[in-house]
C-alpha positions as CSV (number, residue, x, y, z in Angstrom):
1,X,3.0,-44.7,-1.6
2,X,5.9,-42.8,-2.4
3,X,7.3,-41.0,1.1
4,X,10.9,-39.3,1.2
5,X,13.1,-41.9,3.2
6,X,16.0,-39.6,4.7
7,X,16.0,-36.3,6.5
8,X,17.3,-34.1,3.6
9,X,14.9,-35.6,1.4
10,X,11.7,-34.6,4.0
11,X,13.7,-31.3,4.4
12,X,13.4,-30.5,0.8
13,X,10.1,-31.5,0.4
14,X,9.3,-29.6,3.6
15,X,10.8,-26.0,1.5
16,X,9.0,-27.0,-1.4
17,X,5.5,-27.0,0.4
18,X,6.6,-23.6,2.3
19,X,7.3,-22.3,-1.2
20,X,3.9,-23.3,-2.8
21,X,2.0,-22.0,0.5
22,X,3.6,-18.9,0.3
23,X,3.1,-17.9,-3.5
24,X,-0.1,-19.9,-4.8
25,X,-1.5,-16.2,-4.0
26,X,0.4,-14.7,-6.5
27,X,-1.9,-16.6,-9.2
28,X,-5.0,-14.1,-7.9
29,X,-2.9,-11.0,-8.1
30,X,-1.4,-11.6,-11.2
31,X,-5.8,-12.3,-12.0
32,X,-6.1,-8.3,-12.1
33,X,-9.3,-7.4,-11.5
34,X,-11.0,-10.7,-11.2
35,X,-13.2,-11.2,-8.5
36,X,-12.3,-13.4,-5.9
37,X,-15.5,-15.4,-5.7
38,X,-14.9,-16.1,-9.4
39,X,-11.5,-17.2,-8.8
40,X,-12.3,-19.4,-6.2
41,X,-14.3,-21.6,-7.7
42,X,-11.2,-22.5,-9.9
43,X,-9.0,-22.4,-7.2
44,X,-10.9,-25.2,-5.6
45,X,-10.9,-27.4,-8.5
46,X,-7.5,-27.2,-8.8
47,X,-7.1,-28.1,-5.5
48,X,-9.8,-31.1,-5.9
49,X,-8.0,-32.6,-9.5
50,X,-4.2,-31.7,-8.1
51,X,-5.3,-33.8,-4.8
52,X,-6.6,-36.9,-7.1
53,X,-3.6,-36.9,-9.3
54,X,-1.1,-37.0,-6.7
55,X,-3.2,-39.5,-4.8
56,X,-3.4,-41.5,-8.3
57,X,-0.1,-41.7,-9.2
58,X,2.4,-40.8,-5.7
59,X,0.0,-42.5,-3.5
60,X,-0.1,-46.0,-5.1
61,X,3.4,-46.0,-6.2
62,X,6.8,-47.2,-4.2
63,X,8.0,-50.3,-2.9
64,X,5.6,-50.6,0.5
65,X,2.8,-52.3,-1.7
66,X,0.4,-50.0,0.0
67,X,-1.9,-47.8,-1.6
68,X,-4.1,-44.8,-1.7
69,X,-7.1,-47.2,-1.4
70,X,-5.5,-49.5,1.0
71,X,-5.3,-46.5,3.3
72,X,-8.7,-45.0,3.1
73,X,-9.8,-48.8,3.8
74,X,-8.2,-49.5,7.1
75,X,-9.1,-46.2,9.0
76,X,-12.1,-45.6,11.3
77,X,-14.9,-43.7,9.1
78,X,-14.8,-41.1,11.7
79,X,-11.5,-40.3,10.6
80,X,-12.8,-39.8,7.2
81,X,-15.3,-37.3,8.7
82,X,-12.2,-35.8,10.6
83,X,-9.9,-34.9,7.3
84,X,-13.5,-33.5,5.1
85,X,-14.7,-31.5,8.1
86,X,-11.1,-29.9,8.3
87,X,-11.7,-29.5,4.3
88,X,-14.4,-27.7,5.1
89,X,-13.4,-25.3,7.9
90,X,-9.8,-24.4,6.1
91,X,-12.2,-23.6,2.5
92,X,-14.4,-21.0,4.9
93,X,-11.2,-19.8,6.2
94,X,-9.1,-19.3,3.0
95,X,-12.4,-18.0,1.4
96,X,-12.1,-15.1,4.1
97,X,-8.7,-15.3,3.5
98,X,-8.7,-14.6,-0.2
99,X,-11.8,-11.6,0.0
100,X,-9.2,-9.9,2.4
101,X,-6.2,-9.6,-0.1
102,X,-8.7,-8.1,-2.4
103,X,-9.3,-5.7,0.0
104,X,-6.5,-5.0,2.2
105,X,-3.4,-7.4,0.4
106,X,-1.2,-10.1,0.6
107,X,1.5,-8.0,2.6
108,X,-1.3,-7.3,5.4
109,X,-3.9,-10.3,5.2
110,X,-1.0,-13.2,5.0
111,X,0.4,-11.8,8.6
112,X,-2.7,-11.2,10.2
113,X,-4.4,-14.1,9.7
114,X,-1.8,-16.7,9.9
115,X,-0.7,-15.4,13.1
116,X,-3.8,-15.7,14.2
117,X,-4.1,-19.1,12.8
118,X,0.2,-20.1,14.6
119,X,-0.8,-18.7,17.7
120,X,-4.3,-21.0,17.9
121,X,-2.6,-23.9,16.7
122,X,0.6,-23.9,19.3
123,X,-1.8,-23.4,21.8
124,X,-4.5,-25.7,21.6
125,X,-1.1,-28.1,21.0
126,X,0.8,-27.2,23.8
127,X,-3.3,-27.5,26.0
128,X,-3.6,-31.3,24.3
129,X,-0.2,-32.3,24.8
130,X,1.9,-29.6,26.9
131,X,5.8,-30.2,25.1
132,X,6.3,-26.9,24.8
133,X,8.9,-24.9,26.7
134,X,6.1,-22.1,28.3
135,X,8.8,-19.1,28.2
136,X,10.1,-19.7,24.4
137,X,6.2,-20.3,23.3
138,X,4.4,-17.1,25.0
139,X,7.6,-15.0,24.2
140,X,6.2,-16.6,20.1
141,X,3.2,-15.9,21.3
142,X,4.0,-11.8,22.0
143,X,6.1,-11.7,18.9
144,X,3.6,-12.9,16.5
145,X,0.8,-10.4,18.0
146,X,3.3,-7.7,17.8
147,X,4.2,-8.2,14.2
148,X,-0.1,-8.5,14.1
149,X,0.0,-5.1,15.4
150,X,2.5,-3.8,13.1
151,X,0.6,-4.8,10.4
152,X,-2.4,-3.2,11.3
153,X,-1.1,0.2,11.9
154,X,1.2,0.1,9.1
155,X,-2.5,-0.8,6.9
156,X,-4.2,1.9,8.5
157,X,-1.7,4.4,7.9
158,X,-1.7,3.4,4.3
159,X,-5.6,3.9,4.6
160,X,-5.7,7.3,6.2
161,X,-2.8,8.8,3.3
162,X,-4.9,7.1,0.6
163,X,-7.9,8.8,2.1
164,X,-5.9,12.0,2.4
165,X,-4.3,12.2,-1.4
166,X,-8.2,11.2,-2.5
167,X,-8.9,14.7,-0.8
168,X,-6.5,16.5,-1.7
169,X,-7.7,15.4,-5.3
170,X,-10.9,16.4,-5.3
171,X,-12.0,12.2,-5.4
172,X,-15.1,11.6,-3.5
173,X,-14.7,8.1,-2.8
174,X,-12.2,6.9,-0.8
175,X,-10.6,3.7,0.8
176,X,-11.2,4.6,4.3
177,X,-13.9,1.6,5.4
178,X,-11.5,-1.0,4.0
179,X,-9.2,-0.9,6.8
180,X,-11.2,-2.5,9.6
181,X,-12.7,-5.2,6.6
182,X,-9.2,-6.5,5.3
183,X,-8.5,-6.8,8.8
184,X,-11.3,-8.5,10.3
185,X,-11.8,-10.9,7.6
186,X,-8.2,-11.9,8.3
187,X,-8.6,-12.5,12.0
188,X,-11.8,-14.4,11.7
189,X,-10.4,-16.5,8.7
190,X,-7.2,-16.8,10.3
191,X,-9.0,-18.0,13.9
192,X,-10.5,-20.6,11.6
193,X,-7.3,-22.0,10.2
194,X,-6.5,-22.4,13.8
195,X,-9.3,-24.4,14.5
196,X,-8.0,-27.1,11.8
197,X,-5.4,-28.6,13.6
198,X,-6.9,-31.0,16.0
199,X,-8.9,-31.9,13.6
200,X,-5.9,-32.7,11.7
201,X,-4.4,-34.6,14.4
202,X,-7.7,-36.3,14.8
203,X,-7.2,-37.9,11.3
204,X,-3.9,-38.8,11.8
205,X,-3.6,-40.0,15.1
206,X,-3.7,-44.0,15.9
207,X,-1.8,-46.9,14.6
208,X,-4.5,-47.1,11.8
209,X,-4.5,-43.0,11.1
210,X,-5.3,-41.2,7.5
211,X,-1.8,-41.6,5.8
212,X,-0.5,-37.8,3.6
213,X,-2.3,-39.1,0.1
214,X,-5.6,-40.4,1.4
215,X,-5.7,-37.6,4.4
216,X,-4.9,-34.6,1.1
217,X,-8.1,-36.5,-0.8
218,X,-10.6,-36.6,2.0
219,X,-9.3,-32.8,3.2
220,X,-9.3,-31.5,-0.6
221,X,-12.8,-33.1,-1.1
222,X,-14.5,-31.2,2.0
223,X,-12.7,-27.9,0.3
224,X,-13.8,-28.3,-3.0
225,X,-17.7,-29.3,-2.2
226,X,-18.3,-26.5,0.3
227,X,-17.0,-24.1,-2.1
228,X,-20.8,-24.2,-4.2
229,X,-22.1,-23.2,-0.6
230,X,-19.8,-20.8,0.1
231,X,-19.1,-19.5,-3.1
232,X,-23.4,-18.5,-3.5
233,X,-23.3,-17.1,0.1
234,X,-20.5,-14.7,-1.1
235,X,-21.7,-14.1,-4.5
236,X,-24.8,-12.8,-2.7
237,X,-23.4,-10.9,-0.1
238,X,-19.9,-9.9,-1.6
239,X,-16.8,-8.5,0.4
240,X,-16.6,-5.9,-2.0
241,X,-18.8,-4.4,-5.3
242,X,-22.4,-5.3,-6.6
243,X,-23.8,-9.3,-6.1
244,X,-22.7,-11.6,-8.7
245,X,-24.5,-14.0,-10.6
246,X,-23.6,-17.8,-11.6
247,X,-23.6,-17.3,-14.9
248,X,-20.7,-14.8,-15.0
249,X,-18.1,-17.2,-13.8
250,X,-19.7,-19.2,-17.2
251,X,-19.0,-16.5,-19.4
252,X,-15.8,-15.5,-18.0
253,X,-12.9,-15.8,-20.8
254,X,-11.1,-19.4,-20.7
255,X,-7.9,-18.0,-19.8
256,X,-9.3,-16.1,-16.7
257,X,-9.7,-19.9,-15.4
258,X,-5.9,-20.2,-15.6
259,X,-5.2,-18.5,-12.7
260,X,-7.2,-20.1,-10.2
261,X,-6.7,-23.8,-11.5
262,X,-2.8,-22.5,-11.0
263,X,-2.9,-21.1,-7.9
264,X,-5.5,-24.4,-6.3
265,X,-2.7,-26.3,-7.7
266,X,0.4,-24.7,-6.3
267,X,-1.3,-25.0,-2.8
268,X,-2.1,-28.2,-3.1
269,X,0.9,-29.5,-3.2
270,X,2.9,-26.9,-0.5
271,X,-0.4,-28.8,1.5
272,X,0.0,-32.1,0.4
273,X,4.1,-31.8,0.8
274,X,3.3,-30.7,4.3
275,X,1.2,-33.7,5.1
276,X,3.8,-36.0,3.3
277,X,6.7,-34.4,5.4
278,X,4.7,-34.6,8.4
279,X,3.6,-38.2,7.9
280,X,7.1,-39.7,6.9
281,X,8.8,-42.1,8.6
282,X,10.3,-41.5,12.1
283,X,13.9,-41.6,11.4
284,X,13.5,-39.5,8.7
285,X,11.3,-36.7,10.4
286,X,12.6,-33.8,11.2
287,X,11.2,-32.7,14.3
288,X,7.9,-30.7,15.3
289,X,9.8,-27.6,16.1
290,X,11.5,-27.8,12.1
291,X,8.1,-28.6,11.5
292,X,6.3,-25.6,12.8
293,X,8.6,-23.2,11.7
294,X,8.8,-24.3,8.1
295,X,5.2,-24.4,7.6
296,X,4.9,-21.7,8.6
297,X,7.2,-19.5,6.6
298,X,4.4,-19.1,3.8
299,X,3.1,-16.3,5.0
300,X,6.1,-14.4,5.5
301,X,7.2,-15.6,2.0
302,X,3.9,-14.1,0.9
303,X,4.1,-10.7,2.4
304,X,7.2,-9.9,1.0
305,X,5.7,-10.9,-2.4
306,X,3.2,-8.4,-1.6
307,X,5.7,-5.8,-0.5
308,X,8.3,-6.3,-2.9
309,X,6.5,-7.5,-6.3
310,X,2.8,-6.0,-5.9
311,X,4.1,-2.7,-4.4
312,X,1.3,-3.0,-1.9
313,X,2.7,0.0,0.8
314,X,4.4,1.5,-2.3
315,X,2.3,4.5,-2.1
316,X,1.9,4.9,1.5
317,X,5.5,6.2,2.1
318,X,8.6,5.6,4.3
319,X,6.4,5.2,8.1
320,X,4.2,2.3,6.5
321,X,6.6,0.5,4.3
322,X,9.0,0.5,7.6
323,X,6.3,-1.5,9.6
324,X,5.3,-3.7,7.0
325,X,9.1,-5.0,7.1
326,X,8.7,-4.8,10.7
327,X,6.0,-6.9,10.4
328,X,7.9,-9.9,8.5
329,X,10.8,-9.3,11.0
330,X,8.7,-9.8,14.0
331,X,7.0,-12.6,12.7
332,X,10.1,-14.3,12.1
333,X,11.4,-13.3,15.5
334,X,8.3,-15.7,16.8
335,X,8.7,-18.9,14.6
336,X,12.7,-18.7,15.5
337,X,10.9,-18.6,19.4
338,X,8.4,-21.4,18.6
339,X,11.4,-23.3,17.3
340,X,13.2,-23.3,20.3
341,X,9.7,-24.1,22.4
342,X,9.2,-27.4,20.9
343,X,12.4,-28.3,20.0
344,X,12.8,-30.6,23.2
């Protein structure tokens, strides 16, 4: 398999996956009006054939000999159940994930439920295996929740001046119950991202552990065969708008697929780049506080898409735009924190 052998090269590869995590979403708002449940279904087979491709061709070529099916081979099956049940878990999550940028944004659902998602993950890490330097990680920890914060009031004073220029209009319906949904779909969805990473571990762990190829297979095939279960539940009992039927996602226009086979692809491989960064050899790692912070600079990369390309607090005024930067600022404020935790 083909793994990057010096530090610069895992460095790059490591800003390439930040790059893909942060803008696959891009695909759904450039979708327009699509519904999210429809583009979802895409998205996960882009995820699915990007996964097997890369596995295909990256993972059985180099100089090592070893391939993807070498890998899978030598593992313990409960590894196998490890990476598909993370699969499964991160496609509920990203699900939740996706229904709340239709409804609240990128600049307000990326934040929310990725912080979510950094602070469960350093601390479940730092409970399993205690390297963290406690001060730098809760001062992360209180940086991360205040740029959560920021987010939220800045959405709900969005909210409440869309609600009070609908009035002012004349419009009876307004945006006003959306607040609390974007947000609560982007805590529990982020909570479940959280969740993944001893999983994860899990899968990885051992002298025998899931390699990046084979663990981005197993983890994409969990994603893309719970996405027919979750994709009926939310059909049926949508975020947003009437129920759906199956058959509109078969008469959707061709092109319409286009942008959630692009967007499952572009995450696949900021994921798989992640695993393959992660998973490289020692002397060419670049640390778990480099790590952390890079992998997570997606969502910050995201909500200034969704600030500075959708417009997304465009029409909320100076008060909201201001904590939405904040936001991004703050957030930043705890990765450069979390860095210096586990940098020891």
């Amino acid at each position: 398999m083909i793994l990057p052998a010096t530090y610069v090269g895992t460095l790059i590869v490591m800003i390439l996956g930040m790059l893909c995590v942060g803008l696959w979403a891009n695909a759904y708002k450039m979708a327009g009006k699509l519904r999210f449940e429809l583009f979802y279904v895409d998205f996960a087979i882009g995820v699915g054939l990007a996964a097997v491709i890369y596995g295909l061709t990256f993972g059985n070529l180099g100089f090592d000999g070893f391939s993807l099916m070498d890998d899978l081979m030598q593992v313990h099956k409960h590894q196998w159940l490890d990476a598909f049940g993370a699969g499964v878990i991160f496609n509920m999550a990203n699900m939740l994930l996706v229904g709340a940028i239709s409804v609240a944004g990128m600049a307000v659902a990326f934040p929310v439920a990725l912080g979510f998602a950094l602070i469960a993950g350093v601390l479940l890490s730092q409970l399993s295996q205690r390297t963290a330097n406690p001060l730098y990680l809760w001062v992360g920890c209180a940086l991360v929740l205040a740029a959560i914060l920021a987010d939220a009031v800045a959405y709900n004073s969005l909210v409440a001046r869309r609600r009070a220029s609908a009035t002012a209009t004349g419009k009876k319906k307004t945006s006003g119950p959306r607040a609390i949904k974007g947000l609560i779909l982007s805590v529990i969805g982020g909570l479940l991202m959280g969740v993944l990473y001893p999983l994860l571990r899990a899968a990885r762990e051992g002298d025998v552990g899931l390699g990046p190829y084979s663990l981005m297979v197993l983890f994409a095939a969990g994603a893309f065969l719970s996405t027919f279960v979750f994709s009926l539940f939310f059909m049926n009992l949508p975020v947003e708008g009437e129920p759906l039927e199956v058959r509109e996602y078969f008469t959707m226009r061709a092109n319409r697929h286009l942008f959630g086979l692009a967007g499952g692809i572009l995450w696949s491989t900021g994921a798989l780049a992640t695993f393959v960064a992660e998973g490289t050899a020692p002397e060419a790692r670049l640390g778990r506080a480099t790590e952390l912070a890079l992998s997570y600079g997606g969502p910050m990369i995201a909500a200034l898409c969704g600030l500075l390309v959708w417009k997304e607090f465009e029409e909320g005024g100076g008060r909201p735009k201001a904590m939405a930067f904040a936001t991004v600022i703050l957030f930043a404020g705890g990765l450069a924190s979390f860095w210096l935790a586990f940098r020891g």
